[in-house]
PDB file of N, CA, C, O and CB in Angstrom:
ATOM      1  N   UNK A   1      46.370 -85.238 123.979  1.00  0.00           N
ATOM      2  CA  UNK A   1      45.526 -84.417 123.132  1.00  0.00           C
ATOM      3  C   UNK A   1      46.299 -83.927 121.899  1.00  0.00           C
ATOM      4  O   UNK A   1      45.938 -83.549 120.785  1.00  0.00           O
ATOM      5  CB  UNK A   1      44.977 -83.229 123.928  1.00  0.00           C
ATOM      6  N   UNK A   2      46.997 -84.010 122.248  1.00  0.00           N
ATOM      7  CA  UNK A   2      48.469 -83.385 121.038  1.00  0.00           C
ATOM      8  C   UNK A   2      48.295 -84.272 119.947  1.00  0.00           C
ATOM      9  O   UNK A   2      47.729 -83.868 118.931  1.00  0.00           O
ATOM     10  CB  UNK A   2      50.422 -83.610 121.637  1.00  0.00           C
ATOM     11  N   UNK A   3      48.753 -85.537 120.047  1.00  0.00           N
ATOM     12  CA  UNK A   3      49.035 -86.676 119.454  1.00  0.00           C
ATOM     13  C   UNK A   3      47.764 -86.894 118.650  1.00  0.00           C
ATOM     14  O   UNK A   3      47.888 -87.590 117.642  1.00  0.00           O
ATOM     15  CB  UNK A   3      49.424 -87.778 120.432  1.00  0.00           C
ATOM     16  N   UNK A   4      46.110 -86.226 119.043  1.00  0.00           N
ATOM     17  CA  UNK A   4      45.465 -86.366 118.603  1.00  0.00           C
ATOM     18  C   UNK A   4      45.137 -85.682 117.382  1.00  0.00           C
ATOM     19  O   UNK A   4      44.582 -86.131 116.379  1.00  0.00           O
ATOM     20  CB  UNK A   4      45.000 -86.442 119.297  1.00  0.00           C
ATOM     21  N   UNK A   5      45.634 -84.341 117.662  1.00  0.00           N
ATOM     22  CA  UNK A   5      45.414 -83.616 116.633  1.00  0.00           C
ATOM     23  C   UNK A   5      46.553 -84.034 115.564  1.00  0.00           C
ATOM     24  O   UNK A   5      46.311 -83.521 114.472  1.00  0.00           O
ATOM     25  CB  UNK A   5      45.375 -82.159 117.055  1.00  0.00           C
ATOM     26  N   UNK A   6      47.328 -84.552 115.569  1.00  0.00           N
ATOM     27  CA  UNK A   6      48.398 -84.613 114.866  1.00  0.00           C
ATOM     28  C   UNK A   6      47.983 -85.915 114.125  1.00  0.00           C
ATOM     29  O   UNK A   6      48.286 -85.862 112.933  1.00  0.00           O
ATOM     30  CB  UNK A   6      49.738 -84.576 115.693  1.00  0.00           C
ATOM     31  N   UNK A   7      47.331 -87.148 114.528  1.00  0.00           N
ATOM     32  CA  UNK A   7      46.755 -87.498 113.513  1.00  0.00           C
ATOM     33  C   UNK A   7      45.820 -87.484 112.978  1.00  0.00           C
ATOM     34  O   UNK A   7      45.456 -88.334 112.165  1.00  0.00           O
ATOM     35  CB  UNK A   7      46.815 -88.076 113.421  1.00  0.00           C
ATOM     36  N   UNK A   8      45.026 -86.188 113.429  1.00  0.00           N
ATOM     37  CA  UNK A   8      43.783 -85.676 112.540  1.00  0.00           C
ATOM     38  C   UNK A   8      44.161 -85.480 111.825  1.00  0.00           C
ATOM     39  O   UNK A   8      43.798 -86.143 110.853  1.00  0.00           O
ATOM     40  CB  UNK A   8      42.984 -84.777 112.676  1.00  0.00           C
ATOM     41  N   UNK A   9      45.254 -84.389 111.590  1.00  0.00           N
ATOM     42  CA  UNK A   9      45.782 -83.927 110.840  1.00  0.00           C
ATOM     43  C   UNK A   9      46.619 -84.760 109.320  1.00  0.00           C
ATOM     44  O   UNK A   9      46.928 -84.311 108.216  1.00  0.00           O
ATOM     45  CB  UNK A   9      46.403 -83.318 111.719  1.00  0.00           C
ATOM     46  N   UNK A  10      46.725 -85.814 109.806  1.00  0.00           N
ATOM     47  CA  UNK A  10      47.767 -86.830 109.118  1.00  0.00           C
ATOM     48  C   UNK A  10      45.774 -87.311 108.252  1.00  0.00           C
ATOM     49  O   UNK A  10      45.584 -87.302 107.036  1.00  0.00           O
ATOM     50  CB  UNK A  10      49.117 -88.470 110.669  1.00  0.00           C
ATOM     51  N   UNK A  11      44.682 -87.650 109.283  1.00  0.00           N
ATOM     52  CA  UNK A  11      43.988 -88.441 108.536  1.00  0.00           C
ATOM     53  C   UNK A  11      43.396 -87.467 107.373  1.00  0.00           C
ATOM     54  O   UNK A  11      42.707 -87.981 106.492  1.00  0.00           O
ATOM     55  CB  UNK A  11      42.954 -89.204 109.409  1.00  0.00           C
ATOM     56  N   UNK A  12      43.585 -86.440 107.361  1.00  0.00           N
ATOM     57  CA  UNK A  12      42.934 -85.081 106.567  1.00  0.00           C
ATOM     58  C   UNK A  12      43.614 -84.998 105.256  1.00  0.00           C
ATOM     59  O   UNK A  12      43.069 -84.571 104.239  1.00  0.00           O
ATOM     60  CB  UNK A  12      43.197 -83.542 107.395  1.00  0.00           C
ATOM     61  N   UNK A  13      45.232 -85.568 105.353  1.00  0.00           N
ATOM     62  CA  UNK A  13      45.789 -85.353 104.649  1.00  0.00           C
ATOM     63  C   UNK A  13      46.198 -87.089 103.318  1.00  0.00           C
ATOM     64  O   UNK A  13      46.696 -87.300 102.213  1.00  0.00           O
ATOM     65  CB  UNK A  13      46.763 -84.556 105.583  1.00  0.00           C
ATOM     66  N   UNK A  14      45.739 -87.638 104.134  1.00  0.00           N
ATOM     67  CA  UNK A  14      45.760 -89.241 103.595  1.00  0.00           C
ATOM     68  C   UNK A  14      43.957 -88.671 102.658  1.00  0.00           C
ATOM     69  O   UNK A  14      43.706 -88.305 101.510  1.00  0.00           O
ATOM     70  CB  UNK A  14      45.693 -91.037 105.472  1.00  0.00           C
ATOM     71  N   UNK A  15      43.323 -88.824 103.585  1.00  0.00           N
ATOM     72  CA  UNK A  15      41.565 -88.493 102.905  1.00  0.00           C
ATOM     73  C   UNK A  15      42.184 -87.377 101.463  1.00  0.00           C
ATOM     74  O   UNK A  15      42.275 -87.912 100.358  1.00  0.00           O
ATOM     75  CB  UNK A  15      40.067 -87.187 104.560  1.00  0.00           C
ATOM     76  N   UNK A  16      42.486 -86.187 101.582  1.00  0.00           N
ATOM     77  CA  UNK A  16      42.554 -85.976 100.417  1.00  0.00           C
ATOM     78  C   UNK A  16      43.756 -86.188  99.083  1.00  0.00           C
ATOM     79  O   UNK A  16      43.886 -85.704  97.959  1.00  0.00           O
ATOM     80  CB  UNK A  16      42.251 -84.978 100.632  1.00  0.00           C
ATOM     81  N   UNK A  17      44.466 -87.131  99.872  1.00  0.00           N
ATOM     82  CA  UNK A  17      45.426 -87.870  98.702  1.00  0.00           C
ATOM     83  C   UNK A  17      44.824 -88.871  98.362  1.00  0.00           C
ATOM     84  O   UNK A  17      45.556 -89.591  97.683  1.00  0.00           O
ATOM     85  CB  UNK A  17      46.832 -88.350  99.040  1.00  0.00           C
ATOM     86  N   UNK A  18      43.848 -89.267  98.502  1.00  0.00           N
ATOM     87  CA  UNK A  18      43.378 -90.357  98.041  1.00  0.00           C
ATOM     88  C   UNK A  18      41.861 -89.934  96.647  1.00  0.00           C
ATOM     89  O   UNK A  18      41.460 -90.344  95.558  1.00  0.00           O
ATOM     90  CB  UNK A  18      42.933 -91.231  99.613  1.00  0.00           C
ATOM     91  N   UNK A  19      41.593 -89.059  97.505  1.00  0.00           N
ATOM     92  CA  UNK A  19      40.594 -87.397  96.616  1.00  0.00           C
ATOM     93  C   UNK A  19      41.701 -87.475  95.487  1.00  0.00           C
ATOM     94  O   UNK A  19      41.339 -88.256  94.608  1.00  0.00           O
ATOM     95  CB  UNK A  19      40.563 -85.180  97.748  1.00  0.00           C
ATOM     96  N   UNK A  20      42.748 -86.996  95.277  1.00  0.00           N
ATOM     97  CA  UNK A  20      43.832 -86.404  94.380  1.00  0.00           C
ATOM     98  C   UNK A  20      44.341 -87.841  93.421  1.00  0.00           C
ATOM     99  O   UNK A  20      44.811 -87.841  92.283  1.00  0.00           O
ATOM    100  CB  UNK A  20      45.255 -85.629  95.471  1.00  0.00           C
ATOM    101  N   UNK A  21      44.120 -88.765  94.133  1.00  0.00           N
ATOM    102  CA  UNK A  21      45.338 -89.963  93.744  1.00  0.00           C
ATOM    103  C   UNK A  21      43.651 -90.589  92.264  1.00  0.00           C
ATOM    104  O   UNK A  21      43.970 -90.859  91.106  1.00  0.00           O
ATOM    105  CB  UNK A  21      46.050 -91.738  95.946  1.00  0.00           C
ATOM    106  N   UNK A  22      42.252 -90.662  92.686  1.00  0.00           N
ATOM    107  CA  UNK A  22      41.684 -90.476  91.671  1.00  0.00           C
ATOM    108  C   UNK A  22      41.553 -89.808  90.361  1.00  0.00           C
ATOM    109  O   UNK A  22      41.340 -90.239  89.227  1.00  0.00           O
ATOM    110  CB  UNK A  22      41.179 -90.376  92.009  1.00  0.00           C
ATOM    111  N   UNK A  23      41.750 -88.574  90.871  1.00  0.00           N
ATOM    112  CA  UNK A  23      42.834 -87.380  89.643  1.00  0.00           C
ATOM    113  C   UNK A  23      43.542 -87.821  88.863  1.00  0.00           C
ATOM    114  O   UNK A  23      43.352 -87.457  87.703  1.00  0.00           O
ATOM    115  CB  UNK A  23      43.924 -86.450  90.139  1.00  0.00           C
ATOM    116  N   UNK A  24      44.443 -88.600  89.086  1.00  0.00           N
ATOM    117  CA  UNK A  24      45.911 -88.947  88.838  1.00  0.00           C
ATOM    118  C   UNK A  24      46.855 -87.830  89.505  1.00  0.00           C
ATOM    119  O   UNK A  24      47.929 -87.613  88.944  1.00  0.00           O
ATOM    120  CB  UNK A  24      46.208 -89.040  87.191  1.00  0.00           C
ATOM    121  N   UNK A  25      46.513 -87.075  90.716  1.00  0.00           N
ATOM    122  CA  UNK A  25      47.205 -86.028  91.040  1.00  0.00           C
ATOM    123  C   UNK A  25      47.955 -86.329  92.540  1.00  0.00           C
ATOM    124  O   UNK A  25      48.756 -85.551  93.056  1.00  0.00           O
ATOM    125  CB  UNK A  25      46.221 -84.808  90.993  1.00  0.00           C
ATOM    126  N   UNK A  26      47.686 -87.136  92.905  1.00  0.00           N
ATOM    127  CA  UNK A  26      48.022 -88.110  93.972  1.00  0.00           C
ATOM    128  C   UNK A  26      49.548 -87.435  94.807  1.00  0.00           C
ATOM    129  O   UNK A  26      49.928 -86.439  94.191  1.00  0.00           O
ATOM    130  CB  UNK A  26      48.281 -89.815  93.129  1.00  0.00           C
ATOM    131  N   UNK A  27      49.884 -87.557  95.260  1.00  0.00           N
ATOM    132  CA  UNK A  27      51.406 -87.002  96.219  1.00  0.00           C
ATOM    133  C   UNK A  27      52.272 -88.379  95.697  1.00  0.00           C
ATOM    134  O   UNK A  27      53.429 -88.092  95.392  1.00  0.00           O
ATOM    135  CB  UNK A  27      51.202 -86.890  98.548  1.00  0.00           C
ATOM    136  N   UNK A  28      52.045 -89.315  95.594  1.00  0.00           N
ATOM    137  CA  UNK A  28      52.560 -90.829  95.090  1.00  0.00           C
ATOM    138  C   UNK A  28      53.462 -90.100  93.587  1.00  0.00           C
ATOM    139  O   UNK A  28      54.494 -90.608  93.148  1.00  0.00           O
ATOM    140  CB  UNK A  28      50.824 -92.270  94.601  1.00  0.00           C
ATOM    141  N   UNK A  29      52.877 -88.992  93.053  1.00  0.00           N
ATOM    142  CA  UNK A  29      53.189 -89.301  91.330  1.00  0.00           C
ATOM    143  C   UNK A  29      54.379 -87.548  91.864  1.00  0.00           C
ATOM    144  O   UNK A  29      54.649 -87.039  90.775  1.00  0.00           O
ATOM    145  CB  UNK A  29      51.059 -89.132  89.529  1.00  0.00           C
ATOM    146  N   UNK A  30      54.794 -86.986  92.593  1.00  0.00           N
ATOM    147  CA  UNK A  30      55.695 -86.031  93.157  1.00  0.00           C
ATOM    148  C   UNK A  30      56.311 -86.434  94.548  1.00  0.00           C
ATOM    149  O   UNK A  30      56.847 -85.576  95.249  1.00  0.00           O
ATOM    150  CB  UNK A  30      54.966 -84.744  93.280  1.00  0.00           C
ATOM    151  N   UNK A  31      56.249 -87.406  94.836  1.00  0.00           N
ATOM    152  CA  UNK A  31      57.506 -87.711  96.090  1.00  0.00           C
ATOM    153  C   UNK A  31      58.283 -88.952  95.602  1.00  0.00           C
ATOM    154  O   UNK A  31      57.843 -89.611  94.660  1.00  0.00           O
ATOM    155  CB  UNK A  31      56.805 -88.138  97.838  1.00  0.00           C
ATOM    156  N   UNK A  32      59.506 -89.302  96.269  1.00  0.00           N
ATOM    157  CA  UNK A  32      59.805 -90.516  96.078  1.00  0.00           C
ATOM    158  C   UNK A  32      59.359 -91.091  96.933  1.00  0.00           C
ATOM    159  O   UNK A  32      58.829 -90.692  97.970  1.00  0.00           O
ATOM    160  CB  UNK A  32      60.887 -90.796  95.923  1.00  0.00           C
ATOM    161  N   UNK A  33      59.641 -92.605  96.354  1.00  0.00           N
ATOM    162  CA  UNK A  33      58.901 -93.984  97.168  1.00  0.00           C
ATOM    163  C   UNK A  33      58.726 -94.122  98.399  1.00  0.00           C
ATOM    164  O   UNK A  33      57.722 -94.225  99.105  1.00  0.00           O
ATOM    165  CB  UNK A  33      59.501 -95.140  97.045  1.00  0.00           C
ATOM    166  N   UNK A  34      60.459 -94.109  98.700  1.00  0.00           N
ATOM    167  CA  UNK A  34      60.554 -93.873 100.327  1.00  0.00           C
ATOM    168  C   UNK A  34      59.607 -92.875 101.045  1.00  0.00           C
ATOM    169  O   UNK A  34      58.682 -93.253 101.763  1.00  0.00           O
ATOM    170  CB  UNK A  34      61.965 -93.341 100.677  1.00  0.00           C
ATOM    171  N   UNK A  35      59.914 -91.523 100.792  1.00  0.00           N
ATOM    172  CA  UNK A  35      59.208 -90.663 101.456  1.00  0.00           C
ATOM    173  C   UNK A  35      57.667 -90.985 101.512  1.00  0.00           C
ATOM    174  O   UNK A  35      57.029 -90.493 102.443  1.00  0.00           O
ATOM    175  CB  UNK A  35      59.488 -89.426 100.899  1.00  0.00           C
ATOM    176  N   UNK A  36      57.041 -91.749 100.618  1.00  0.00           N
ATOM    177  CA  UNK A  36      55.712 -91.994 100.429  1.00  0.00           C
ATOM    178  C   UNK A  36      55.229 -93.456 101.272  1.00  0.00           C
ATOM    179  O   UNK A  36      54.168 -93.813 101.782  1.00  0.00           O
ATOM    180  CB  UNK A  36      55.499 -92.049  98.803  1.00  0.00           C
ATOM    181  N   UNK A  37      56.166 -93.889 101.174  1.00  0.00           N
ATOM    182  CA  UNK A  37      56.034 -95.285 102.170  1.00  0.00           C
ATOM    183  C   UNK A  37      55.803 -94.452 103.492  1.00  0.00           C
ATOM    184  O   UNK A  37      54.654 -94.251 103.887  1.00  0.00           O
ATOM    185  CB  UNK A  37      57.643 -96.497 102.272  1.00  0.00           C
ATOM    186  N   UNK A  38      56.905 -93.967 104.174  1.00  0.00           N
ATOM    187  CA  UNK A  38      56.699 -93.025 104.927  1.00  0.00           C
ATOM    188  C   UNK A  38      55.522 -92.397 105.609  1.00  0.00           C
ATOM    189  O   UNK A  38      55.318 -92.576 106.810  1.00  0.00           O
ATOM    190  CB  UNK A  38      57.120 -92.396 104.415  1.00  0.00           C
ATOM    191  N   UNK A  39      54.599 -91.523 104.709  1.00  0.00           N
ATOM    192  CA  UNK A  39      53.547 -91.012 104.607  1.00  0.00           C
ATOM    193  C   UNK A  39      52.060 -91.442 105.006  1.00  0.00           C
ATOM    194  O   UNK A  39      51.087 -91.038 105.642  1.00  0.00           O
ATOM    195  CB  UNK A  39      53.661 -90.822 103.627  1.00  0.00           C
ATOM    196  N   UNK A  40      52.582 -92.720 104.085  1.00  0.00           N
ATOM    197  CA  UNK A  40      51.590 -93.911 104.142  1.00  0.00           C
ATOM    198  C   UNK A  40      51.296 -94.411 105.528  1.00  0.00           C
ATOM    199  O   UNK A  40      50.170 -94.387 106.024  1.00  0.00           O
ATOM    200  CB  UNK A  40      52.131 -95.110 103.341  1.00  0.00           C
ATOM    201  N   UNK A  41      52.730 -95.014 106.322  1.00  0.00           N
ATOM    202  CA  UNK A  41      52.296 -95.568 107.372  1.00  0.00           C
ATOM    203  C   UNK A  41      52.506 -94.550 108.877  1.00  0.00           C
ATOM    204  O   UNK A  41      52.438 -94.705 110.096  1.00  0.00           O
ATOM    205  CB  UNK A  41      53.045 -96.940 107.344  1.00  0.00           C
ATOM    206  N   UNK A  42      52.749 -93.636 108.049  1.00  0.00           N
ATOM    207  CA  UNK A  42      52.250 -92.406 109.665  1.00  0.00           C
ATOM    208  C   UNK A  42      50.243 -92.578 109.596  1.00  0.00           C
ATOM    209  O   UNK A  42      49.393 -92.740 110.471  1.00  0.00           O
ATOM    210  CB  UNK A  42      52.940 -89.704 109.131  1.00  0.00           C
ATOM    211  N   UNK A  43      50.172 -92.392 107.665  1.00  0.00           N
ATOM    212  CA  UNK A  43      48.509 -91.962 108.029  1.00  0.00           C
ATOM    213  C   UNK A  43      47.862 -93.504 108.598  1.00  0.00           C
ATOM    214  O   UNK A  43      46.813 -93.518 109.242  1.00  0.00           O
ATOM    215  CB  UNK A  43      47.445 -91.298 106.274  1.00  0.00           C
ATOM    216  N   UNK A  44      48.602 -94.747 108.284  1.00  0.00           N
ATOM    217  CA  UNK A  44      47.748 -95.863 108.832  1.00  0.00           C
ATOM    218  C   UNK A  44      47.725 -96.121 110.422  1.00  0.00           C
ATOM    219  O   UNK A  44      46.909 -96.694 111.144  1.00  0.00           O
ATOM    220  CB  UNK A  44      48.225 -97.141 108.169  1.00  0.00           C
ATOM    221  N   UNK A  45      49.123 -95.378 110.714  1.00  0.00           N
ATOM    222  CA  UNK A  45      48.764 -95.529 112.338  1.00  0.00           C
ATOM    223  C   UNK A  45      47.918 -94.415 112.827  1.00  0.00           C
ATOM    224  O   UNK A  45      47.193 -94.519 113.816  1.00  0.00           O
ATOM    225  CB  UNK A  45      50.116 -95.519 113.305  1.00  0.00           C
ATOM    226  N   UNK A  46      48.010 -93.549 112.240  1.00  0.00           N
ATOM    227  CA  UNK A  46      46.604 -92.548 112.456  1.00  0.00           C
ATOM    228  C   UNK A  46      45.430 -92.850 112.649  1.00  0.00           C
ATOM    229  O   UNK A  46      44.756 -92.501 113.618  1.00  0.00           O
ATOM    230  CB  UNK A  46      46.290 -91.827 111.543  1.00  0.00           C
ATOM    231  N   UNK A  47      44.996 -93.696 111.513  1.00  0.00           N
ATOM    232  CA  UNK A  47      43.875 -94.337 111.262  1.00  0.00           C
ATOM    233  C   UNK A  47      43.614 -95.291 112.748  1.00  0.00           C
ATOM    234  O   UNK A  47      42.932 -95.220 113.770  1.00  0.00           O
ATOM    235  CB  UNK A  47      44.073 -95.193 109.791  1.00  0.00           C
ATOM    236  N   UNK A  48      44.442 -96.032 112.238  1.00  0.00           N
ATOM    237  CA  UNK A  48      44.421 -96.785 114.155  1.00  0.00           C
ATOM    238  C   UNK A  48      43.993 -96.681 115.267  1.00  0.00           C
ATOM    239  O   UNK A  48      43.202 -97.281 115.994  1.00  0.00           O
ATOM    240  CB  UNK A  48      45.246 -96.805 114.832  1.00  0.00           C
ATOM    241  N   UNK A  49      45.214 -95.033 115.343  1.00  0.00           N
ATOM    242  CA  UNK A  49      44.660 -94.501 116.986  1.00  0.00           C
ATOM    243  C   UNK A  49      43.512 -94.296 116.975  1.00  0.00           C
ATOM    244  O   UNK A  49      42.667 -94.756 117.743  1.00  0.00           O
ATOM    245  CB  UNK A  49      45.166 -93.208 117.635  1.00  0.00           C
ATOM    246  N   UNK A  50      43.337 -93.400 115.875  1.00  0.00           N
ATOM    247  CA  UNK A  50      41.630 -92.352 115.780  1.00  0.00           C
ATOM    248  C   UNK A  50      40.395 -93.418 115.839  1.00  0.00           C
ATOM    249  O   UNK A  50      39.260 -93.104 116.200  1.00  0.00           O
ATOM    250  CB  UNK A  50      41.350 -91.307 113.878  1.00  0.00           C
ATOM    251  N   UNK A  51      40.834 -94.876 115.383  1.00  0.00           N
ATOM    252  CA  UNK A  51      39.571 -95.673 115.504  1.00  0.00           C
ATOM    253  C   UNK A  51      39.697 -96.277 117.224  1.00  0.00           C
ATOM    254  O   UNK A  51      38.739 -96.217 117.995  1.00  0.00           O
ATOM    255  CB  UNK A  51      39.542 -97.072 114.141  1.00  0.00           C
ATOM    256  N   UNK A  52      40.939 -96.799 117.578  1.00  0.00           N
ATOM    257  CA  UNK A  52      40.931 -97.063 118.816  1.00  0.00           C
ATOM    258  C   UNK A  52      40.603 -96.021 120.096  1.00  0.00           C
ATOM    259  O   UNK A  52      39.782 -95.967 121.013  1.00  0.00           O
ATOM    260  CB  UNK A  52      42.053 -97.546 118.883  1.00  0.00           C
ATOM    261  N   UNK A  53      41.446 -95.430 119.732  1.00  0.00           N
ATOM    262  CA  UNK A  53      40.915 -94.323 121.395  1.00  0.00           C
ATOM    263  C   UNK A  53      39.708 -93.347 120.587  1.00  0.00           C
ATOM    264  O   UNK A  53      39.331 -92.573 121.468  1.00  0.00           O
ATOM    265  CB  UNK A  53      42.733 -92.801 122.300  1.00  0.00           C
ATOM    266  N   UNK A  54      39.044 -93.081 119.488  1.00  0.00           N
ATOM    267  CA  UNK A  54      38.382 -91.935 119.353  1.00  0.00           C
ATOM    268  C   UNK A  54      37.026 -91.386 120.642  1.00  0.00           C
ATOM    269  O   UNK A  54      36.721 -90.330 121.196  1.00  0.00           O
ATOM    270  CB  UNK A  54      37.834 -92.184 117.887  1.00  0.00           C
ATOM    271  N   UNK A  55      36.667 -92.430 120.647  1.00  0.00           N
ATOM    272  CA  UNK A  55      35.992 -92.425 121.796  1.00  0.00           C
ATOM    273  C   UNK A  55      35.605 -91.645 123.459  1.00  0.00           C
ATOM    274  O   UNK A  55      34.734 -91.204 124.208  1.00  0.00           O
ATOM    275  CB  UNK A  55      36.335 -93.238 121.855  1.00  0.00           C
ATOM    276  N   UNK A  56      37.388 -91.993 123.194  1.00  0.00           N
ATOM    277  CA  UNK A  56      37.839 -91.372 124.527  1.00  0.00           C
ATOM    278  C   UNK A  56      37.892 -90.192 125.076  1.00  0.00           C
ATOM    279  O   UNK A  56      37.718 -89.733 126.206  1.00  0.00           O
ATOM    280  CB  UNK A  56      38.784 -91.555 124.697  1.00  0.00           C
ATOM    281  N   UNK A  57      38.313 -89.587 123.510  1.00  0.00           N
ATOM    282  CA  UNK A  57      38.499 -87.871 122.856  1.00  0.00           C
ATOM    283  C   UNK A  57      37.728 -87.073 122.218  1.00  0.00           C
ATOM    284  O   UNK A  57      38.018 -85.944 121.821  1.00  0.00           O
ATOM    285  CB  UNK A  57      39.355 -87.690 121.971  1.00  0.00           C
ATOM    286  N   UNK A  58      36.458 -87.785 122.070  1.00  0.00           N
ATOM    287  CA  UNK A  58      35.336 -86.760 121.754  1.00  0.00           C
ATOM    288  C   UNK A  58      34.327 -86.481 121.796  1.00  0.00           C
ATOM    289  O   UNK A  58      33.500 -87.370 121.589  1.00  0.00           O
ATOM    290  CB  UNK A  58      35.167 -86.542 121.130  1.00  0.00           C
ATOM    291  N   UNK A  59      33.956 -85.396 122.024  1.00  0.00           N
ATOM    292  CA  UNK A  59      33.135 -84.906 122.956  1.00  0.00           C
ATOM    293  C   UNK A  59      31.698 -85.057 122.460  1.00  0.00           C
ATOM    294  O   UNK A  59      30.704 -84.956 123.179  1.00  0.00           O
ATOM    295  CB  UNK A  59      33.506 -83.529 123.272  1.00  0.00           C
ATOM    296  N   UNK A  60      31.702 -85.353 120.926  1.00  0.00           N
ATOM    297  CA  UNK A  60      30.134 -85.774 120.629  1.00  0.00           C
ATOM    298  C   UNK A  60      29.771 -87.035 120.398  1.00  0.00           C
ATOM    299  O   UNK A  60      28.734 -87.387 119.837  1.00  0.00           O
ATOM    300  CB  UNK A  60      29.601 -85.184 119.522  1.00  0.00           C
ATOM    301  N   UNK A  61      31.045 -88.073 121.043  1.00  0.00           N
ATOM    302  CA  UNK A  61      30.262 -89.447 120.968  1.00  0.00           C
ATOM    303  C   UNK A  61      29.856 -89.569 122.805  1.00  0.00           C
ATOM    304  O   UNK A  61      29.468 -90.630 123.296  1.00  0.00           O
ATOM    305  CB  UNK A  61      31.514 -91.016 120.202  1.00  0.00           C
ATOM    306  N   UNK A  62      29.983 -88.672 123.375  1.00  0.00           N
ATOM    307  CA  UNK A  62      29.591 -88.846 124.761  1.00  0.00           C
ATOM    308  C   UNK A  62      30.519 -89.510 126.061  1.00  0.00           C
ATOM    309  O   UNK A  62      30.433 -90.417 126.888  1.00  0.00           O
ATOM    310  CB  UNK A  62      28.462 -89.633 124.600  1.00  0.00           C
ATOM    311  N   UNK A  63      31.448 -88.431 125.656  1.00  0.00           N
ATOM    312  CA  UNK A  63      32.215 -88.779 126.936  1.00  0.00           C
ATOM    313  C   UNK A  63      32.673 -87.303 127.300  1.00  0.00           C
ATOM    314  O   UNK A  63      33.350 -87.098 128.308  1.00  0.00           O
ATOM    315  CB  UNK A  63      33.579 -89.954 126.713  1.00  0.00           C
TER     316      UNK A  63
END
């Protein structure tokens, strides 16, 4: 359950860098590369779990 919230949290934060990165205000244009590579593929395995197990974990798709 932990792990879950933690990439809610990660997908909340990808969703509005991507809000920002239309801006030109993006986290891309204030971190370096590395750290943003980084960033990037915490939120894509986020994306992952939350599509693979979401199911499992919440309570209004009926389980």
């Amino acid at each position: 359950m932990k792990l879950h919230k933690i990439a809610f949290i990660l997908l909340i934060i990808g969703g509005l860098n991507w809000g920002l990165e239309v801006l030109g205000y993006g986290l891309a244009n204030y971190l370096p590369a590395t750290l943003m590579t980084v960033v990037y593929v915490l939120v894509a395995l986020s994306a992952l779990y939350e599509a693979f197990g979401h199911k499992g974990m919440c309570k209004a798709c009926g389980n």
